[in-house]
MOPAC internal coordinates of N, CA, C and O (Angstrom, degrees):
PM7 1SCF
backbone

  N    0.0000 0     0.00 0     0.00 0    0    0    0
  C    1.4494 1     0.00 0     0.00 0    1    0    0
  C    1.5254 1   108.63 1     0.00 0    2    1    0
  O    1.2310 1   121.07 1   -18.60 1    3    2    1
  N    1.0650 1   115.55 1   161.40 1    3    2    1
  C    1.7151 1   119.26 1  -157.15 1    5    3    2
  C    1.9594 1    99.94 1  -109.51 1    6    5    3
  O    1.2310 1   124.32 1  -172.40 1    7    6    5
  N    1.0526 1   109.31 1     7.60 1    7    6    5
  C    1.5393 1   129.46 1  -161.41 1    9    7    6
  C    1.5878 1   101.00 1  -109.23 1   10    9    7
  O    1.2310 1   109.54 1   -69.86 1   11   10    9
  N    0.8637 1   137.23 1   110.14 1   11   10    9
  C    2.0416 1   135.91 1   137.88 1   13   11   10
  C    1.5580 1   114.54 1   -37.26 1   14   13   11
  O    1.2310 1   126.45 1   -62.85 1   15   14   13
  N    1.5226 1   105.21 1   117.15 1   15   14   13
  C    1.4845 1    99.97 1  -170.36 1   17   15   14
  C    1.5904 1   110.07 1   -55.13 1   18   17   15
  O    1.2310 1   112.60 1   169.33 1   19   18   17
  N    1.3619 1   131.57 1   -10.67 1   19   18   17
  C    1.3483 1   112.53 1   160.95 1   21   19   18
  C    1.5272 1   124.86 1   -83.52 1   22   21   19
  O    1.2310 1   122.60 1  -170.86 1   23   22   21
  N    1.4205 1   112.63 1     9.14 1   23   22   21
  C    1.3753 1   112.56 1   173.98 1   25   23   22
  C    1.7377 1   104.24 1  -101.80 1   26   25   23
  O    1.2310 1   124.50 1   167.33 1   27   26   25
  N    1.6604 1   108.97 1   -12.67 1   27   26   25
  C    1.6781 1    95.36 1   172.40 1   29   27   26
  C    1.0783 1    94.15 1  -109.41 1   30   29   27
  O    1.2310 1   107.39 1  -160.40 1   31   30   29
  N    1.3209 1   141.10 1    19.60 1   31   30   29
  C    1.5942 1   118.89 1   144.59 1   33   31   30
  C    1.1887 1   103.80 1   -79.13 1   34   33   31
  O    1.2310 1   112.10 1   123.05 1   35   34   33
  N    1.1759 1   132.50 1   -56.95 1   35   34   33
  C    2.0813 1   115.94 1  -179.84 1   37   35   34
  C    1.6175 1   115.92 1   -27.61 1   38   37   35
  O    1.2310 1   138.47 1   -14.36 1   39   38   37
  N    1.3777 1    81.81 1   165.64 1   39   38   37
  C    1.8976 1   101.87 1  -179.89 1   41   39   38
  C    1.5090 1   104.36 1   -72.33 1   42   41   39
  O    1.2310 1   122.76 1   160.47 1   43   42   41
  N    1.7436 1   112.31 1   -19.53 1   43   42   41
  C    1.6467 1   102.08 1  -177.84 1   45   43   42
  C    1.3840 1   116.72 1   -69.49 1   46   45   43
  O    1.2310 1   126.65 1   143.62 1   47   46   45
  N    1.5577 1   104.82 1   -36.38 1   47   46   45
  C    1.5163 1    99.21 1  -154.83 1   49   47   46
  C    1.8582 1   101.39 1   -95.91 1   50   49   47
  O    1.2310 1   120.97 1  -149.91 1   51   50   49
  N    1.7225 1   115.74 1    30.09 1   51   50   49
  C    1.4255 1   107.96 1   160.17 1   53   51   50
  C    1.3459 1   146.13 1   -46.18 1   54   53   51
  O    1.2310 1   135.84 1   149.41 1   55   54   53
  N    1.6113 1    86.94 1   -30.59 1   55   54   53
  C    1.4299 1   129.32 1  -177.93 1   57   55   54
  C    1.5509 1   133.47 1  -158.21 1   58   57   55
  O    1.2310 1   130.29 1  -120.03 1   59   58   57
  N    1.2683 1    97.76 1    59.97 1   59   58   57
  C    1.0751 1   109.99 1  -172.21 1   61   59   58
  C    1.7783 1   128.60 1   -44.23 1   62   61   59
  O    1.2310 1   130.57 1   173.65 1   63   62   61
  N    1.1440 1    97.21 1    -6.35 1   63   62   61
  C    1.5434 1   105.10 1   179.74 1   65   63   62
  C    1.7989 1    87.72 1   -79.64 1   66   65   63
  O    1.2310 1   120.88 1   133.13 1   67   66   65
  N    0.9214 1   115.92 1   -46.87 1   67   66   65
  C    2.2903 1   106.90 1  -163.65 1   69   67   66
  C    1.3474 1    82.13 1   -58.90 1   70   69   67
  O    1.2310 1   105.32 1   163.29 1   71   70   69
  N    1.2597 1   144.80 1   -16.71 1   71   70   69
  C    1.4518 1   115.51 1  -175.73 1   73   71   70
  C    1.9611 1   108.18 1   -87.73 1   74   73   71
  O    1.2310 1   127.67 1   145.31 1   75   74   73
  N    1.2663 1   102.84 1   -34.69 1   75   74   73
  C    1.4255 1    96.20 1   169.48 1   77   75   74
  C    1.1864 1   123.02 1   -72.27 1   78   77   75
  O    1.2310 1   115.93 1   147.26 1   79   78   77
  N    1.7718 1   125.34 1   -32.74 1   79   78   77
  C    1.1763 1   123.73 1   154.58 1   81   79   78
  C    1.9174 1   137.69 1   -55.01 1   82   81   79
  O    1.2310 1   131.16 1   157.67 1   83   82   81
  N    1.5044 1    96.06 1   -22.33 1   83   82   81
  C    1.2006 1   111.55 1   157.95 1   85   83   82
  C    1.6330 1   128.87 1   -64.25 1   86   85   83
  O    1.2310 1   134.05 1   146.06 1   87   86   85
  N    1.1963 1    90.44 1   -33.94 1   87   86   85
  C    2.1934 1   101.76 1  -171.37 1   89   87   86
  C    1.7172 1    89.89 1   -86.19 1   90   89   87
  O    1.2310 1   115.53 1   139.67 1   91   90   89
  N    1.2901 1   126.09 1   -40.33 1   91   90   89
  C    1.3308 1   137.38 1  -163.65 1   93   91   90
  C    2.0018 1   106.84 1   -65.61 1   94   93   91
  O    1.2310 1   128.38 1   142.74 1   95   94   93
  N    1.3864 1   101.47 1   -37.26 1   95   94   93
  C    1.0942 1   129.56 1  -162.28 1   97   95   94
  C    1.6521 1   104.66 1   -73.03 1   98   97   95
  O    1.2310 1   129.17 1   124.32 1   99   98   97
  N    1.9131 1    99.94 1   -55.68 1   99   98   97
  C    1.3617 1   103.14 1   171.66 1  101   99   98
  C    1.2537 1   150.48 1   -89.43 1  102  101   99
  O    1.2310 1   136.39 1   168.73 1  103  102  101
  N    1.8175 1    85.87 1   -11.27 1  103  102  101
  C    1.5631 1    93.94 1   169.01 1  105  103  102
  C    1.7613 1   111.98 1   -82.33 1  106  105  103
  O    1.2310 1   125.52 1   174.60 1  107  106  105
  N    1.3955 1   107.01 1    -5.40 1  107  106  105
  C    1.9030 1    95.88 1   166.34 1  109  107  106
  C    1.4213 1   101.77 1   -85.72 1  110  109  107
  O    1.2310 1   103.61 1   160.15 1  111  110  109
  N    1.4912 1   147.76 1   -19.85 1  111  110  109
  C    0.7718 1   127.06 1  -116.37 1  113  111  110
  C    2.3237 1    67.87 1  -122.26 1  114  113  111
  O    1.2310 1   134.93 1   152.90 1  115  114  113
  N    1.4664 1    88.72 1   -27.10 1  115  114  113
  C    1.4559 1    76.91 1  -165.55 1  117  115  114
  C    1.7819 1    99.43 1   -73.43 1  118  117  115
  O    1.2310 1   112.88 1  -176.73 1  119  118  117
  N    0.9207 1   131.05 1     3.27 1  119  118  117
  C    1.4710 1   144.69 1  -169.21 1  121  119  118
  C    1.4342 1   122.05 1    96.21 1  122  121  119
  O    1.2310 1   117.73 1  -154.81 1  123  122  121
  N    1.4767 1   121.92 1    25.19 1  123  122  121
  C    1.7685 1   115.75 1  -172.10 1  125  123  122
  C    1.1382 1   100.20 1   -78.48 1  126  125  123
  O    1.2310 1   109.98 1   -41.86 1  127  126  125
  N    1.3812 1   136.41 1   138.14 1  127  126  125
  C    1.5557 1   135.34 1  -165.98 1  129  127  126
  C    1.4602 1    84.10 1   -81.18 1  130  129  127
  O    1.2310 1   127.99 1   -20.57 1  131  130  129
  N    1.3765 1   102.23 1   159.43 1  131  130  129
  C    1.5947 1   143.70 1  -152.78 1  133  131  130
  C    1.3589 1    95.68 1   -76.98 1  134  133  131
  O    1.2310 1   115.21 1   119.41 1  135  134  133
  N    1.5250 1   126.68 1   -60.59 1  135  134  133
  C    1.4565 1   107.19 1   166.88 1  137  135  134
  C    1.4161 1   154.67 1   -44.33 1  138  137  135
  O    1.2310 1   129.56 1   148.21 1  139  138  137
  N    1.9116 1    99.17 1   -31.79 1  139  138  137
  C    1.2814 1   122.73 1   171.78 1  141  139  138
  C    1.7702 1   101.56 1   -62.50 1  142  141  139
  O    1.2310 1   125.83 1   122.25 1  143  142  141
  N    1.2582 1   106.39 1   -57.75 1  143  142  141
  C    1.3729 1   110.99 1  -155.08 1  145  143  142
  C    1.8017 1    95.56 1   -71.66 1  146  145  143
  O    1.2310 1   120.89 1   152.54 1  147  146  145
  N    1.3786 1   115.91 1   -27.46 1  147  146  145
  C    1.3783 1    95.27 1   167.38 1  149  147  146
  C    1.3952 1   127.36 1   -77.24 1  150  149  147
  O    1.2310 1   112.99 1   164.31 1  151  150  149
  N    1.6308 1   130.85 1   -15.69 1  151  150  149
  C    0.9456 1   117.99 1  -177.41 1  153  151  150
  C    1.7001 1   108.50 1   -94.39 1  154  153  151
  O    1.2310 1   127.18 1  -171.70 1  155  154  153
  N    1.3529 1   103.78 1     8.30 1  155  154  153
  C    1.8727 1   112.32 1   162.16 1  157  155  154
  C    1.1424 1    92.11 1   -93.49 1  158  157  155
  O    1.2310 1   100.32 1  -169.37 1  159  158  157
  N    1.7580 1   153.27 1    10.63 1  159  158  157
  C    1.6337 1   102.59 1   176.89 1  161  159  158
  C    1.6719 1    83.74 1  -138.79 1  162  161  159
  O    1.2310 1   128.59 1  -177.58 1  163  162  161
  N    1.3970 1   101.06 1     2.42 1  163  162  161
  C    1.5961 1   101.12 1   166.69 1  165  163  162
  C    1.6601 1   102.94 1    87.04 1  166  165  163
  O    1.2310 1   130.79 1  -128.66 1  167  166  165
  N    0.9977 1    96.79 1    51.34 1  167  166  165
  C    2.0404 1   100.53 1  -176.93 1  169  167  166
  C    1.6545 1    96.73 1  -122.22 1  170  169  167
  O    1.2310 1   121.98 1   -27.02 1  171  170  169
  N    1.2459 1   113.81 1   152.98 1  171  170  169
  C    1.6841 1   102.12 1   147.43 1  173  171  170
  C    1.9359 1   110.72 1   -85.18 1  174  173  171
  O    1.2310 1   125.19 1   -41.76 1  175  174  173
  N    1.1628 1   107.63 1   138.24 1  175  174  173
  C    1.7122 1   119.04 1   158.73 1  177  175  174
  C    1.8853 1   102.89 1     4.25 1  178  177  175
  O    1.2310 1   120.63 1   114.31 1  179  178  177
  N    1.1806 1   116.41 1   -65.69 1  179  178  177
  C    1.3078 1   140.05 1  -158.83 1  181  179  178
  C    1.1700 1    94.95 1   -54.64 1  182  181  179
  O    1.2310 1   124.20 1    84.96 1  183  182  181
  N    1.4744 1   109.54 1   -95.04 1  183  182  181
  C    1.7528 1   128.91 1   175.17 1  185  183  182
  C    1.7670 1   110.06 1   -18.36 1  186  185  183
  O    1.2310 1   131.82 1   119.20 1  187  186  185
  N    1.7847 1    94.79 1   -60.80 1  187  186  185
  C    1.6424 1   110.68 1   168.89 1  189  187  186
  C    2.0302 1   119.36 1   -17.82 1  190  189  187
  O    1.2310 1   143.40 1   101.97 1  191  190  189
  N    1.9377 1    72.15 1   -78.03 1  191  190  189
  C    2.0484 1    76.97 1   175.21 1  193  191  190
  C    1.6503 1   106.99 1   -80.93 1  194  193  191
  O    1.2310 1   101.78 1   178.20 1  195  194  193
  N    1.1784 1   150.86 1    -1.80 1  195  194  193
  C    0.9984 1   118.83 1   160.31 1  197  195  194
  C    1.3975 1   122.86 1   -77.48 1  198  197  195
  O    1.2310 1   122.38 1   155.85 1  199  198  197
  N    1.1144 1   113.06 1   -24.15 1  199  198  197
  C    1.6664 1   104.92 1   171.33 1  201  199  198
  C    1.5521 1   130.33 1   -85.61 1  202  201  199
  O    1.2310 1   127.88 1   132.71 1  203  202  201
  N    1.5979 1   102.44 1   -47.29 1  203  202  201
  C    1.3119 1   110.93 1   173.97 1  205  203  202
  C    1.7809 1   120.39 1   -92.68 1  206  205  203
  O    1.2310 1   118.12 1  -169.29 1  207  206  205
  N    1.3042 1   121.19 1    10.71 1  207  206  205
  C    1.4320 1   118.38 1   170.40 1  209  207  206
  C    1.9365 1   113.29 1   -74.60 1  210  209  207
  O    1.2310 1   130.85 1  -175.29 1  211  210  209
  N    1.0309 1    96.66 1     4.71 1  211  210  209
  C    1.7150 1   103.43 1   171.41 1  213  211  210
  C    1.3898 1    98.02 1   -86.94 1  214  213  211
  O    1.2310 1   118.26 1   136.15 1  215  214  213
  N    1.4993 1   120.93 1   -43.85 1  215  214  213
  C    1.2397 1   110.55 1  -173.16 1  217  215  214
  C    1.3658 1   113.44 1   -66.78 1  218  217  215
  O    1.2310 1   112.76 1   148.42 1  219  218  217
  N    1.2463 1   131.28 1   -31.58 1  219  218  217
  C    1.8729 1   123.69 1  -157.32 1  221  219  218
  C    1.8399 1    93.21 1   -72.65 1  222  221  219
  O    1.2310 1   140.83 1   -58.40 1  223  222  221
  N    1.1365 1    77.18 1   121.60 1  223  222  221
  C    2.1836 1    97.40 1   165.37 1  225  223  222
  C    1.0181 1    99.52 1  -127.76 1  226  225  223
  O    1.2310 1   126.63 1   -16.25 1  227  226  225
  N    1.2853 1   104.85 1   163.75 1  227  226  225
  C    1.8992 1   136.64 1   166.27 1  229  227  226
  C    1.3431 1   124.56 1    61.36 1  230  229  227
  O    1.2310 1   122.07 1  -158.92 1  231  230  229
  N    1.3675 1   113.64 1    21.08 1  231  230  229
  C    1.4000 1   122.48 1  -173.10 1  233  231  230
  C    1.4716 1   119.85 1   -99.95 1  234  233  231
  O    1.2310 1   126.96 1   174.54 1  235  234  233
  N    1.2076 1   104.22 1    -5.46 1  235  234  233
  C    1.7343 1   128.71 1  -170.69 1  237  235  234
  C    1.6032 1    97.43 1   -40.39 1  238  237  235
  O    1.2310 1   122.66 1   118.62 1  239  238  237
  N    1.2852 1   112.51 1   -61.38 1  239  238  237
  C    1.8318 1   128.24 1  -169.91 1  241  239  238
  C    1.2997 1    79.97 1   -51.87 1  242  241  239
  O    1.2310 1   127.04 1    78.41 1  243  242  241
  N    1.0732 1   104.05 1  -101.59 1  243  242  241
  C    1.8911 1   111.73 1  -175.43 1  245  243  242
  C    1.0486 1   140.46 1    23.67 1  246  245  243
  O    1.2310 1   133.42 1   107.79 1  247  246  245
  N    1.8871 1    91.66 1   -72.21 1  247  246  245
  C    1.6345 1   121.26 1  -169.45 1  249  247  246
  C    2.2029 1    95.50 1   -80.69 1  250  249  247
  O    1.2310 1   127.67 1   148.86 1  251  250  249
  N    1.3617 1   102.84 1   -31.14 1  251  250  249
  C    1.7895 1   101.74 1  -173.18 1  253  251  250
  C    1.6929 1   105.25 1   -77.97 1  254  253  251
  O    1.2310 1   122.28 1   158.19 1  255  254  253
  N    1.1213 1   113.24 1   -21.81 1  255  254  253
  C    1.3509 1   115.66 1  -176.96 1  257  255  254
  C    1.4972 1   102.39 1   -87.37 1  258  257  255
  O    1.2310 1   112.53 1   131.42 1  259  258  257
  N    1.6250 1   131.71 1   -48.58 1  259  258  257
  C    1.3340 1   110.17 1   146.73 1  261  259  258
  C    1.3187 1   146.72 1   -40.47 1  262  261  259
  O    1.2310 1   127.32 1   150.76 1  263  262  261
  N    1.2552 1   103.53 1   -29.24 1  263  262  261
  C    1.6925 1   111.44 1   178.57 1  265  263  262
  C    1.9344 1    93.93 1   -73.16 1  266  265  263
  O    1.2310 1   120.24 1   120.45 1  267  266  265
  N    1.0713 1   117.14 1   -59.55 1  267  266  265
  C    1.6066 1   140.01 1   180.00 1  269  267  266
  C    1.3856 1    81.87 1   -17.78 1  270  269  267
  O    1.2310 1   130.49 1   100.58 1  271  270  269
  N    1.4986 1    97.36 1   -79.42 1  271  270  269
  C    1.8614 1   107.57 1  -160.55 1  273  271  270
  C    1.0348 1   122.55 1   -48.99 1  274  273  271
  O    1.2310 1   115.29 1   138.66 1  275  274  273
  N    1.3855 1   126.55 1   -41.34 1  275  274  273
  C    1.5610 1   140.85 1   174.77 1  277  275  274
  C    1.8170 1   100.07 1   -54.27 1  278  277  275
  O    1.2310 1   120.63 1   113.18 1  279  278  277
  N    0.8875 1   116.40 1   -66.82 1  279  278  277
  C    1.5861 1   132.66 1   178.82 1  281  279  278
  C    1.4957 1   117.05 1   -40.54 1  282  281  279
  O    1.2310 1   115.97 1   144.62 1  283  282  281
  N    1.2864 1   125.26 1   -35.38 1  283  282  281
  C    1.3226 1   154.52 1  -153.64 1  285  283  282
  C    1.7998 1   111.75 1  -103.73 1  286  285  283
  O    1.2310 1   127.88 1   148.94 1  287  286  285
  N    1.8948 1   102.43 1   -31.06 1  287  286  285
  C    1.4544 1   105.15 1  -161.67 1  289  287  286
  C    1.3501 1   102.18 1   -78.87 1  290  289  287
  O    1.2310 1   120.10 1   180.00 1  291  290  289

């Protein structure tokens, strides 16, 4: 196991998958394009947004002000 038995006695390592789903979660959320971050968690693109595209919030401004800019150049 890749864990120190005092790291699977903690509350983190109950489930150690919410912690990869957690890093997975924020690095889209922090903007790493979808491919990068899938070939860090070992997904294809596809698999990627079907599971974790529930997670991306708050990017709405963001993503319209990119579209804006593209439109604009």
């Amino acid at each position: 196991m890749a864990l120190t038995p005092a790291q699977v006695a903690s509350p983190l390592a109950r489930r150690p998958y919410d912690l990869r789903h957690a890093a997975v979660s924020l690095w889209l959320n922090g903007g790493v394009p979808a491919p990068e971050v899938a070939a860090r968690a070992g997904h294809g693109v596809d698999v990627l947004l079907r599971v974790y595209a529930k997670c991306i919030d708050g990017q709405e401004d963001i993503v319209n002000q990119r579209i804006a800019d593209v439109l604009t150049a």
